[in-house]
KEFISE-594138 format. One record per residue (C-alpha): residue number from 1; residue in one letter; x, y, z. Coordinates in Angstrom, 2 decimals, always signed. Example, Ala and Ser with C-alpha at 12.3 -4.5 7.8 and 13.67 -1.06 7.14 Angstrom:
! residues 2
+-------+-------+---------+---------+---------+
: lumke : gumar :       X :       Y :       Z :
+-------+-------+---------+---------+---------+
:     1 :     a :  +12.30 :   -4.50 :   +7.80 :
:     2 :     s :  +13.67 :   -1.06 :   +7.14 :
+-------+-------+---------+---------+---------+
! end
This chain:
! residues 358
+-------+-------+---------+---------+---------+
: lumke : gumar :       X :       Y :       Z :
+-------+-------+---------+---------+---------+
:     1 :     x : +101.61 :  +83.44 :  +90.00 :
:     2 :     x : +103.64 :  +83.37 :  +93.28 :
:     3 :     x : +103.00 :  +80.95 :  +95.97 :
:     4 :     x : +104.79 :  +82.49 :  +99.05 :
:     5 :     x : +104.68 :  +79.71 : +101.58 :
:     6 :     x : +103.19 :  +76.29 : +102.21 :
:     7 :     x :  +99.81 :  +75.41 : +103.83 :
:     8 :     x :  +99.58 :  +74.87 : +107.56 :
:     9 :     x :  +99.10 :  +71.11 : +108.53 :
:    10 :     x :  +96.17 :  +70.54 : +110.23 :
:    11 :     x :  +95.63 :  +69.95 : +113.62 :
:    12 :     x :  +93.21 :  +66.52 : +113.38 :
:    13 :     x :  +94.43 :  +63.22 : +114.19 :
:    14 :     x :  +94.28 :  +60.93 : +111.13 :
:    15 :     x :  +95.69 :  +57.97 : +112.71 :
:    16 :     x :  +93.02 :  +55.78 : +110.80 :
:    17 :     x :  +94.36 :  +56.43 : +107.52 :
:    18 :     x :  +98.25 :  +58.07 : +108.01 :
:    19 :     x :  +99.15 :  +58.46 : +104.53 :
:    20 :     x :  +95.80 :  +60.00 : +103.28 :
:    21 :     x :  +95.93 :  +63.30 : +104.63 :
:    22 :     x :  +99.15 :  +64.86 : +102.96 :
:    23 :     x :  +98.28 :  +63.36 :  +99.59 :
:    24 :     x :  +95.04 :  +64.98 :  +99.96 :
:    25 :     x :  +96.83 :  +68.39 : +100.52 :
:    26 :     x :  +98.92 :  +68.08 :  +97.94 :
:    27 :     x :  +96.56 :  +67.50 :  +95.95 :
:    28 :     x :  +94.61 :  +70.39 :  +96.64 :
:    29 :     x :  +97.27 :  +72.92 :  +95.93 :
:    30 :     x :  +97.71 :  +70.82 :  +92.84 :
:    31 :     x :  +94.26 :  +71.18 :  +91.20 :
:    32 :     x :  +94.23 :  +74.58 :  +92.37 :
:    33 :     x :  +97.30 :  +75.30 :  +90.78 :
:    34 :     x :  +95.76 :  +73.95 :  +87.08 :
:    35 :     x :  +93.11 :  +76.34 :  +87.96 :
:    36 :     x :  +94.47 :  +79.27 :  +88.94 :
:    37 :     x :  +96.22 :  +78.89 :  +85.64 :
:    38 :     x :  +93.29 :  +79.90 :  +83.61 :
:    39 :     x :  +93.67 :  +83.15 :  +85.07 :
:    40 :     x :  +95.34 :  +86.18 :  +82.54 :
:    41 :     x :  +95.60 :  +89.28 :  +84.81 :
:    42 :     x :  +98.27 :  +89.24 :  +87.16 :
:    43 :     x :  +97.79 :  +87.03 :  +90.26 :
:    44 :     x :  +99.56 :  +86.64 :  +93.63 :
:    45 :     x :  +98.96 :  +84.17 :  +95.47 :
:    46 :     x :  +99.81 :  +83.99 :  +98.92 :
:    47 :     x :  +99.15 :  +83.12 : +103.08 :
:    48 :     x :  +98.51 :  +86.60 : +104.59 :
:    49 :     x :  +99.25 :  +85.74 : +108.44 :
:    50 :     x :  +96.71 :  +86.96 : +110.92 :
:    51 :     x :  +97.92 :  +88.57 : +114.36 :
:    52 :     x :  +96.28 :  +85.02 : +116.14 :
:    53 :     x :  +98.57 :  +83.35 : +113.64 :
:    54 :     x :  +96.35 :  +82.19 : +111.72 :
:    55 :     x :  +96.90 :  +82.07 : +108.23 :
:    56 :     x :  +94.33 :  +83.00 : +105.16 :
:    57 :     x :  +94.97 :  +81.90 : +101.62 :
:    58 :     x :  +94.92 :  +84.81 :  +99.41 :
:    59 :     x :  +94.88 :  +85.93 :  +95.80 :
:    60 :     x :  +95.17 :  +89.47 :  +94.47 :
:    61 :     x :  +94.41 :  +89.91 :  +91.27 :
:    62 :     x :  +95.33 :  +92.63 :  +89.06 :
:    63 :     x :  +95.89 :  +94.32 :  +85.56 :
:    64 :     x :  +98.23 :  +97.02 :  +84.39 :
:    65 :     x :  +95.39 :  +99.60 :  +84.14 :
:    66 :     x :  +93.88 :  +98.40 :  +87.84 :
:    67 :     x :  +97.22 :  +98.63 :  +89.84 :
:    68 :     x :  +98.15 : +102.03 :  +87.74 :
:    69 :     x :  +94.19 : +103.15 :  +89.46 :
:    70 :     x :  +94.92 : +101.32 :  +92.50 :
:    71 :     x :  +98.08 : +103.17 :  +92.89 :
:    72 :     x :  +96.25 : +106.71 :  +92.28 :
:    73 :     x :  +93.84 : +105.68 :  +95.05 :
:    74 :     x :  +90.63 : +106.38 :  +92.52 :
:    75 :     x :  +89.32 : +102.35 :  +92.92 :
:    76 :     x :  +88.27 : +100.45 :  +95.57 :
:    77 :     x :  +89.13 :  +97.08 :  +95.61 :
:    78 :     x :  +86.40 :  +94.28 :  +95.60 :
:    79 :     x :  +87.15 :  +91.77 :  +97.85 :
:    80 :     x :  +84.97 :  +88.29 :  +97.24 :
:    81 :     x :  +83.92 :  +85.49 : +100.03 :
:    82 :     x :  +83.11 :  +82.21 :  +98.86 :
:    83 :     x :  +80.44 :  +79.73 : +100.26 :
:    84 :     x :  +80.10 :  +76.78 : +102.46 :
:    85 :     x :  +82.58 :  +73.71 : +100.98 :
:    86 :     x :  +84.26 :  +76.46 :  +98.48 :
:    87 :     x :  +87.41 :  +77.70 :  +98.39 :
:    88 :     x :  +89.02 :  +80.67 :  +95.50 :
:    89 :     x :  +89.35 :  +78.64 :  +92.92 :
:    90 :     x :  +85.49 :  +78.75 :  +92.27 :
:    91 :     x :  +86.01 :  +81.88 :  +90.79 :
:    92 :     x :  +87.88 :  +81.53 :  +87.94 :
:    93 :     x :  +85.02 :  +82.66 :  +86.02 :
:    94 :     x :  +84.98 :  +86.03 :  +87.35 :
:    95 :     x :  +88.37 :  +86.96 :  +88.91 :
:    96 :     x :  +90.08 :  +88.03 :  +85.39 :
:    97 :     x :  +86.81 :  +90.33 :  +84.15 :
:    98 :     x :  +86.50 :  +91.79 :  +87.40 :
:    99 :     x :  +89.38 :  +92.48 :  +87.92 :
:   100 :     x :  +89.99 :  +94.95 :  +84.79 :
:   101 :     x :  +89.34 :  +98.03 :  +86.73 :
:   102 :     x :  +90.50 :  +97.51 :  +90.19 :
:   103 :     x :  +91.69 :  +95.35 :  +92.57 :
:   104 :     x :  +90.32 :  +91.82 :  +93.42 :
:   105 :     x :  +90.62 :  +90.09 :  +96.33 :
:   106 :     x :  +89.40 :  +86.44 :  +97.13 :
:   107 :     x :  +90.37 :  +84.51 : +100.31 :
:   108 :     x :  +89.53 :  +81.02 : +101.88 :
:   109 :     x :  +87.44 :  +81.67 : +104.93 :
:   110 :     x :  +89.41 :  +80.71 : +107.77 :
:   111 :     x :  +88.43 :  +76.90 : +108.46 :
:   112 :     x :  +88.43 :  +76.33 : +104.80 :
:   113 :     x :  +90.16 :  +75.55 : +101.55 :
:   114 :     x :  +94.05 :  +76.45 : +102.42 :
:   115 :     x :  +93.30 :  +78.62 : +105.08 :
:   116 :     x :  +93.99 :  +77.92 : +108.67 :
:   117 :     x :  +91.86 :  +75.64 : +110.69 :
:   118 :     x :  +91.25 :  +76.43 : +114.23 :
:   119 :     x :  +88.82 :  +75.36 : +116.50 :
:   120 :     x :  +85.53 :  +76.99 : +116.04 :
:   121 :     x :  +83.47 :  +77.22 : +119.49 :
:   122 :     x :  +79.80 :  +75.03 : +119.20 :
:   123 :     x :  +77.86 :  +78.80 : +120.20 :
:   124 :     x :  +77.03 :  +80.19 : +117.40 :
:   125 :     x :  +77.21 :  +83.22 : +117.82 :
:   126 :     x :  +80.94 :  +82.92 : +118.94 :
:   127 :     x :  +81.16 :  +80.48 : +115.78 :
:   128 :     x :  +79.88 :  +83.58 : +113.36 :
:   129 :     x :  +82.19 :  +86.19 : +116.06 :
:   130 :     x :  +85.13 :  +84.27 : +115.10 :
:   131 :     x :  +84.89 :  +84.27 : +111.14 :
:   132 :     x :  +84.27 :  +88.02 : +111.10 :
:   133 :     x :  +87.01 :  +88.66 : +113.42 :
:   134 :     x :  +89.34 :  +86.93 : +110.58 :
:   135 :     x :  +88.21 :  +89.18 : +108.48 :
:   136 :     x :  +88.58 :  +92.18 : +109.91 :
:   137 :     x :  +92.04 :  +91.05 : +111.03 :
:   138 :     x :  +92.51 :  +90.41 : +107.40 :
:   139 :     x :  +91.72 :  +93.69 : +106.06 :
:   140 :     x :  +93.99 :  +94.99 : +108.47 :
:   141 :     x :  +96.85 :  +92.95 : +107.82 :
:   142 :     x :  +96.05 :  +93.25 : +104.32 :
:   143 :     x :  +96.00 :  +96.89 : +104.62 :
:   144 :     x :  +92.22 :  +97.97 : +102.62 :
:   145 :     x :  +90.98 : +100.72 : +103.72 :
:   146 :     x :  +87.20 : +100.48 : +101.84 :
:   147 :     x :  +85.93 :  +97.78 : +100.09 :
:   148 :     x :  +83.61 :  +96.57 :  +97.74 :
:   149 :     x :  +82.42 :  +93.47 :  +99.56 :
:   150 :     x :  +80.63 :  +90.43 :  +97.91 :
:   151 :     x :  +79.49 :  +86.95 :  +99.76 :
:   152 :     x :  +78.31 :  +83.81 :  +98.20 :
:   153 :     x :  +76.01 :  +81.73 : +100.68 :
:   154 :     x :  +77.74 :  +81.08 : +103.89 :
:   155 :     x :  +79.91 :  +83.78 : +102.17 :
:   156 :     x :  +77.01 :  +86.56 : +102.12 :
:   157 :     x :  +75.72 :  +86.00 : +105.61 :
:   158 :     x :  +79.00 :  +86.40 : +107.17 :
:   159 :     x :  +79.65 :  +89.43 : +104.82 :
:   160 :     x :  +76.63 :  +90.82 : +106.07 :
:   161 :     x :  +77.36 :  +90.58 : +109.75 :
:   162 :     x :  +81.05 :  +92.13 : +109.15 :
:   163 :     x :  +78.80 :  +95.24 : +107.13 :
:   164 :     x :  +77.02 :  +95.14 : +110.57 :
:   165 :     x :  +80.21 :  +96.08 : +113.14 :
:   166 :     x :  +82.37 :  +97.18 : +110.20 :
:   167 :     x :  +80.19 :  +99.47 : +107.96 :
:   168 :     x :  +82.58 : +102.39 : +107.30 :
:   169 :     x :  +85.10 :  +98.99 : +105.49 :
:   170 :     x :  +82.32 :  +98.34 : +103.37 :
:   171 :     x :  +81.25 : +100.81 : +100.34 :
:   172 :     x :  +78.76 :  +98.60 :  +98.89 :
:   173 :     x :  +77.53 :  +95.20 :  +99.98 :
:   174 :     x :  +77.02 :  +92.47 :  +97.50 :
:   175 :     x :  +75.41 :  +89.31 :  +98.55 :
:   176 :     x :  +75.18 :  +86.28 :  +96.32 :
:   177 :     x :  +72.21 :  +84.41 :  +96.96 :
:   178 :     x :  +72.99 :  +84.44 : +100.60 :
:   179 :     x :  +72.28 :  +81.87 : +102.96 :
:   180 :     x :  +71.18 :  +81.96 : +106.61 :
:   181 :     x :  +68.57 :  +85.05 : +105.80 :
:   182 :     x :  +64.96 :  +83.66 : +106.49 :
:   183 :     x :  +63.42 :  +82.66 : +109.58 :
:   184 :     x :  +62.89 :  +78.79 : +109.82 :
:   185 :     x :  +59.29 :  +78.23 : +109.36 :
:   186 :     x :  +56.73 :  +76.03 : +111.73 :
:   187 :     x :  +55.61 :  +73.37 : +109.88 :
:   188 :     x :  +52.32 :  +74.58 : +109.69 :
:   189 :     x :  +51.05 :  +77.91 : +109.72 :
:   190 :     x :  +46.61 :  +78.65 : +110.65 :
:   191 :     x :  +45.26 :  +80.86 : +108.00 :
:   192 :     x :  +41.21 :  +81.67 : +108.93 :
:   193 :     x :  +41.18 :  +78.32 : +110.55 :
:   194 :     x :  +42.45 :  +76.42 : +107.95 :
:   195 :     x :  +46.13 :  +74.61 : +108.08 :
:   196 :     x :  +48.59 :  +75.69 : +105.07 :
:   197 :     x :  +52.08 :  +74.34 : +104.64 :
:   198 :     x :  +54.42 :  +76.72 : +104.63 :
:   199 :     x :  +56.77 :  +76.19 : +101.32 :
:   200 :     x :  +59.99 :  +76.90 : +100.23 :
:   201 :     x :  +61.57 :  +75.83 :  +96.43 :
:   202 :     x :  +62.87 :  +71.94 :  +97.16 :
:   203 :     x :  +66.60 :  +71.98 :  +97.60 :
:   204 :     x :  +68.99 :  +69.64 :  +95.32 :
:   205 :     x :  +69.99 :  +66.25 :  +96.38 :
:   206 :     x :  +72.76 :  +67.47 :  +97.59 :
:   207 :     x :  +71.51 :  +69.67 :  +99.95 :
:   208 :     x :  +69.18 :  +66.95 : +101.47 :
:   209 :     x :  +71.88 :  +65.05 : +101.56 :
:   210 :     x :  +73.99 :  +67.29 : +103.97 :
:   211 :     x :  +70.82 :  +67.96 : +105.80 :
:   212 :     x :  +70.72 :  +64.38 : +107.02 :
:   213 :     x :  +73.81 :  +64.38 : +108.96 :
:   214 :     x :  +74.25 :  +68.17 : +109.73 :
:   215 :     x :  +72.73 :  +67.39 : +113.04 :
:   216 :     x :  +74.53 :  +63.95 : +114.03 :
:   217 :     x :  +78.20 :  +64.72 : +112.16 :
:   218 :     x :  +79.72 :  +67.71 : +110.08 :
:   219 :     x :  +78.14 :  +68.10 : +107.32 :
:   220 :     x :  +81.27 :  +66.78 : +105.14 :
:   221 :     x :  +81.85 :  +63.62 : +107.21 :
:   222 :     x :  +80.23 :  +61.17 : +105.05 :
:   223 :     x :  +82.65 :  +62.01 : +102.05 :
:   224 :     x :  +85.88 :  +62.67 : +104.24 :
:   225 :     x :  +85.64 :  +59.12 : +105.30 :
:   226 :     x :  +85.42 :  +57.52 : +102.04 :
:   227 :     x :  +89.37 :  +58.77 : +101.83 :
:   228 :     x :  +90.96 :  +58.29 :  +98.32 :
:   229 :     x :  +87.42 :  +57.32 :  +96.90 :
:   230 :     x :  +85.91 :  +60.70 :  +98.06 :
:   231 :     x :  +86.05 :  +62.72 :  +94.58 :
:   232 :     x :  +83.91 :  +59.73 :  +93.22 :
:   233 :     x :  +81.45 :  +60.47 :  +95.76 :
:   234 :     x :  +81.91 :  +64.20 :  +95.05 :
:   235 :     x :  +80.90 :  +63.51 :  +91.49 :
:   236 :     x :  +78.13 :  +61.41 :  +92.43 :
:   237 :     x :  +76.52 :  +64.69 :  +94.18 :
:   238 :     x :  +77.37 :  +67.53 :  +92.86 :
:   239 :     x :  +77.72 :  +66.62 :  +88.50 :
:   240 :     x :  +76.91 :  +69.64 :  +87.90 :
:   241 :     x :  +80.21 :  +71.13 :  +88.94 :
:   242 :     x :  +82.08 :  +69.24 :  +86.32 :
:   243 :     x :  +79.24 :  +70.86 :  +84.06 :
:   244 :     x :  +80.28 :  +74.34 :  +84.85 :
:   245 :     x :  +83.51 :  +74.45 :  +84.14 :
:   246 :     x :  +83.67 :  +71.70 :  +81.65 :
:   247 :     x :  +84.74 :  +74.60 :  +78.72 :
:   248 :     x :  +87.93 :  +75.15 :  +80.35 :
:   249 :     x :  +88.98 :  +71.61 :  +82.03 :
:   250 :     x :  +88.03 :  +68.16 :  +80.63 :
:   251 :     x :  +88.35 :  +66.09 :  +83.50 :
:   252 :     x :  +87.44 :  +66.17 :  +87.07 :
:   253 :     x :  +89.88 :  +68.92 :  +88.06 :
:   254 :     x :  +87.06 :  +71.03 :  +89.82 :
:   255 :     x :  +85.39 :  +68.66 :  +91.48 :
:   256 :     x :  +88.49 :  +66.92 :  +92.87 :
:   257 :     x :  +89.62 :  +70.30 :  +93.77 :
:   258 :     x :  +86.20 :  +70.60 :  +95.99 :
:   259 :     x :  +86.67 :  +67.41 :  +97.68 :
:   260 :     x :  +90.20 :  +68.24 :  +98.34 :
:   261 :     x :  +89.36 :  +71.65 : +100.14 :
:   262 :     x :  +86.67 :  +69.24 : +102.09 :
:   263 :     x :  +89.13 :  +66.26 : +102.93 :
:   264 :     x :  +91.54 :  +68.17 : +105.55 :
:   265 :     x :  +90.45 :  +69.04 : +109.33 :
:   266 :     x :  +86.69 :  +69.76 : +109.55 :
:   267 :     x :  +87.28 :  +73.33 : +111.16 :
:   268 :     x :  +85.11 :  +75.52 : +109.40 :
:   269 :     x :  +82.54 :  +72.43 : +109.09 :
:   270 :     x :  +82.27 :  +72.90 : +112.71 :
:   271 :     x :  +81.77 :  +76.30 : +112.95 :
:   272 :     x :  +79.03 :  +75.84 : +109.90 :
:   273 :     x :  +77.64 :  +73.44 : +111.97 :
:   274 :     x :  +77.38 :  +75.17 : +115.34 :
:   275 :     x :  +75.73 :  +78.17 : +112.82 :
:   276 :     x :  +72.96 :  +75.98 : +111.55 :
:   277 :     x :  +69.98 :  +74.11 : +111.43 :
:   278 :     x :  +67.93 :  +71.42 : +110.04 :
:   279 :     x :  +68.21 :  +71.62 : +106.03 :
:   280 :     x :  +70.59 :  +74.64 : +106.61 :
:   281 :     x :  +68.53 :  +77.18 : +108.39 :
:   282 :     x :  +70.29 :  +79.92 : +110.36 :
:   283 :     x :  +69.77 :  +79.14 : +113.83 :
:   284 :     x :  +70.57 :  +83.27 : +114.37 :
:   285 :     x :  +68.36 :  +84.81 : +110.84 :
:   286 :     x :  +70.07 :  +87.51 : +109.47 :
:   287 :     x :  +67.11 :  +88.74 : +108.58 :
:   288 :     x :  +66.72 :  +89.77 : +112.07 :
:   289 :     x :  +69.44 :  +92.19 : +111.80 :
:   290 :     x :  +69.57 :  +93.45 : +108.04 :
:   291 :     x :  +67.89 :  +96.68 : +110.15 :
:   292 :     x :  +71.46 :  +97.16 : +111.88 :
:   293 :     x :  +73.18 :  +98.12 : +108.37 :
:   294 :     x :  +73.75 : +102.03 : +108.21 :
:   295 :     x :  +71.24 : +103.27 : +105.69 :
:   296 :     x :  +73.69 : +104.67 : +104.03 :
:   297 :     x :  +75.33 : +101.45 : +103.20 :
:   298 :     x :  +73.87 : +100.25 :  +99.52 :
:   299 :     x :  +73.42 :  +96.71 :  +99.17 :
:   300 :     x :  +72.33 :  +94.14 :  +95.90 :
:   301 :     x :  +71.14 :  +91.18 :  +96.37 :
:   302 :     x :  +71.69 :  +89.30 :  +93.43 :
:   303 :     x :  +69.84 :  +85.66 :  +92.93 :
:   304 :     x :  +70.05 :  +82.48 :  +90.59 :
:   305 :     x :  +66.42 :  +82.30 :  +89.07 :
:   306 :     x :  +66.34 :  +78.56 :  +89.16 :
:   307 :     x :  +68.19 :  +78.83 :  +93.14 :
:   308 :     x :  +66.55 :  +76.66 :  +95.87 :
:   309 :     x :  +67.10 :  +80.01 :  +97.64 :
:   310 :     x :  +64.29 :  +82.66 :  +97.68 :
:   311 :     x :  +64.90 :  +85.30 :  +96.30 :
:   312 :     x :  +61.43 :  +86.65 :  +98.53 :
:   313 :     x :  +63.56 :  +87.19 : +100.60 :
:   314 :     x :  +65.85 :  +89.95 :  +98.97 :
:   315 :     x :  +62.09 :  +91.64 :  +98.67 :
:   316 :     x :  +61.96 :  +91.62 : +102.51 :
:   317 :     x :  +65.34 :  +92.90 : +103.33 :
:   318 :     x :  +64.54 :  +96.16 : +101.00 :
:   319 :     x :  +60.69 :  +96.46 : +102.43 :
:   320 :     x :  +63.11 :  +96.21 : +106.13 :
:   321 :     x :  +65.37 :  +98.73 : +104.58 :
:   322 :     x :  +62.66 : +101.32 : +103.89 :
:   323 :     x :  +64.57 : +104.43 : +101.33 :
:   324 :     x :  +68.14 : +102.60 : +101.84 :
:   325 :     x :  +69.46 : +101.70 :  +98.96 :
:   326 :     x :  +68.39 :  +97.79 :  +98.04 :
:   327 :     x :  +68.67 :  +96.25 :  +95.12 :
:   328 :     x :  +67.12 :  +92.58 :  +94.64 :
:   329 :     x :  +68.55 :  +91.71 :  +90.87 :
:   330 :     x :  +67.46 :  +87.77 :  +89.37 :
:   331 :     x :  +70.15 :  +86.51 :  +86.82 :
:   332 :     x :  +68.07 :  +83.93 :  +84.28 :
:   333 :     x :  +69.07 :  +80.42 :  +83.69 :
:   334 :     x :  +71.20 :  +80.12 :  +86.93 :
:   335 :     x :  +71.42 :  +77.51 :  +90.09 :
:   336 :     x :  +72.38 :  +78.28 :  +93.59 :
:   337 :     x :  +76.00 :  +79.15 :  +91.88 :
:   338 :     x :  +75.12 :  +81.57 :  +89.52 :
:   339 :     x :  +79.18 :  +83.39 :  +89.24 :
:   340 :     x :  +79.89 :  +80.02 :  +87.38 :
:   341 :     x :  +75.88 :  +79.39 :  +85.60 :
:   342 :     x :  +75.94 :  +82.82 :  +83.93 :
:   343 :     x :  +79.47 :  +84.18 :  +84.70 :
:   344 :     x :  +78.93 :  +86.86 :  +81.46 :
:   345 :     x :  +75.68 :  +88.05 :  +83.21 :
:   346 :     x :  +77.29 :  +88.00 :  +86.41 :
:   347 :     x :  +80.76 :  +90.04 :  +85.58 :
:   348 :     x :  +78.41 :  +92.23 :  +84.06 :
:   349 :     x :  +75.93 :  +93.53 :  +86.82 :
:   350 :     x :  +78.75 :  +93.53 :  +89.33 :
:   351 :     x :  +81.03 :  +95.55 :  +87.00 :
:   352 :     x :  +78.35 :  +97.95 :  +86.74 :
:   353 :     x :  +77.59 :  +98.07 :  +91.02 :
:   354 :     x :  +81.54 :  +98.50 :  +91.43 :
:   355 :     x :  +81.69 : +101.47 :  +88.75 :
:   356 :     x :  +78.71 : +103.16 :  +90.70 :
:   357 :     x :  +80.94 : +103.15 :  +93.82 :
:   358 :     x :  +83.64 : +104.83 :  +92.03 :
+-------+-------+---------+---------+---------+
! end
């Protein structure tokens, strides 16, 4: 693995606790570090630098038989977003498997993980303008001319809205159980007079637990304060990423690598922020504008069955889509997270969407 440069600082003012924030960073690269490890193929790692200056943390991952493809121009590469609070090291599960025919690229959205982190405007629309515009200064920088392009969550709605002014980039959308899709709801809805609560499947702990500051502080703030004792707090909320990856690390290396990725400036927090909601509704659907995709652009849906997001709504972006090419696929046995529930199930039905493409 090569690690061309080091991180950025960030631009926040940590006056209240001075030593924290560079032990937090180097901490970060360090748990990422044991985790990249895991990975076989061959991996650069690296800041590709933006024309804004800006920088995004990227990995490229490769095999003999992929870059020998890659270099005959027969493959396109995949290139993979993560979600809200992620960074790349969530997909150690998938990045060697995947990456056995082509090219794979995963990046830290600007604002998170390693990546840069400007200020995001409060609009947000300009707060969604200004993530896809660092991708699409990626790509270029980068070099892609097509792409395979998948989005977890946060990941997937901003992947669709690049499809949306990009489409001839993208050969074949892949969204993740994708956040920011439905409408937000009334409370109540009348049905022949009589009142019926509108309901969704009841998000984790966690969720509510963002949820109840998203509107008063970034979502992360809670946890950021709590300084060195912020992985405990991690833990606390989210066990179950421990769980995931507990076959390849036996201590808290992935969860301390989330908190770390969450503990520098609050960048793409704001940005999330100025996106959202209550409980993490979009305050501009995307469901309002799956009609915008080129019908010739195929898109898969692909959802965690036990997800506290509806997969309904992967029904009513193909009835939107008319004949375009939708696919809604449910993966058994999996959470909102479902590259890291069922990663064999998951390298599996993407292998097979990438080999349609070519």
């Amino acid at each position: 693995m090569q690690d061309e440069t080091e991180t950025a600082e960030p631009n926040e003012n940590w006056s209240w606790w001075p030593s924290w924030r560079p032990t937090s960073m180097s901490l970060l690269k360090s748990a990422e570090s044991k985790i990249l490890s895991c990975i076989r193929n061959d991996l650069l790692a690296r800041f590709v630098t933006l024309p804004d200056l800006n920088r995004i943390w990227t990995l490229t991952v490769t095999n003999k038989a992929s870059h020998k493809i890659s270099e005959e121009g027969s493959r396109t590469a995949l290139v993979m977003v993560h979600g809200f609070a992620g960074g790349v090291g969530l997909w150690v599960r998938n990045l060697d498997a995947l990456s056995r025919s082509r090219p794979v690229y995963a990046f830290d959205l600007l604002g998170f993980g390693r990546s840069s982190r400007p200020h995001f405007p409060s609009d947000a629309k300009q707060a969604e303008e200004q993530s896809v515009n660092s991708i699409e200064q990626w790509r270029q920088t980068i070099g892609l001319d097509r792409m395979i392009l998948l989005g977890h969550s946060l990941g997937g709605y901003l992947a669709t809205s690049y499809a949306i002014q990009y489409p001839e980039r993208v050969s074949h959308l892949i969204l993740v159980d994708p956040w920011g899709f439905p409408e937000r709801p009334a409370p109540h809805s009348e049905t022949e007079g009589q009142e019926v609560e509108l309901k969704r499947p009841a998000p984790p702990r966690w969720v509510k637990a963002i949820a109840s500051v998203v509107t008063l502080f970034n979502p992360l703030a809670v946890i950021r304060a709590a300084g060195p004792w912020g992985p405990g707090l991690v833990n606390r909320f989210r066990p179950d990423f421990k769980r995931k990856f507990e076959d390849l690390f036996d201590d808290n290396t992935m969860t301390e690598y989330i908190y770390h990725c969450n503990a520098q400036t609050p960048s793409g927090e704001v940005g999330f922020r100025a996106m959202s909601e209550s409980l993490g509704w979009a305050k501009l659907p995307m469901i309002k504008r799956v009609h915008l995709l080129p019908p010739s652009l195929p898109v898969t849906m692909i959802y965690g069955a036990r997800s506290w997001v509806d997969s309904s709504t992967g029904d009513r972006v193909a009835e939107i889509r008319g004949k375009s090419v939708t696919h809604v696929r449910v993966i058994n046995n999996a959470s909102h997270h479902v590259y890291a529930d069922q990663p064999e199930d998951f390298n599996n039905m993407v292998q097979k969407i990438c080999s349609a493409v070519d």
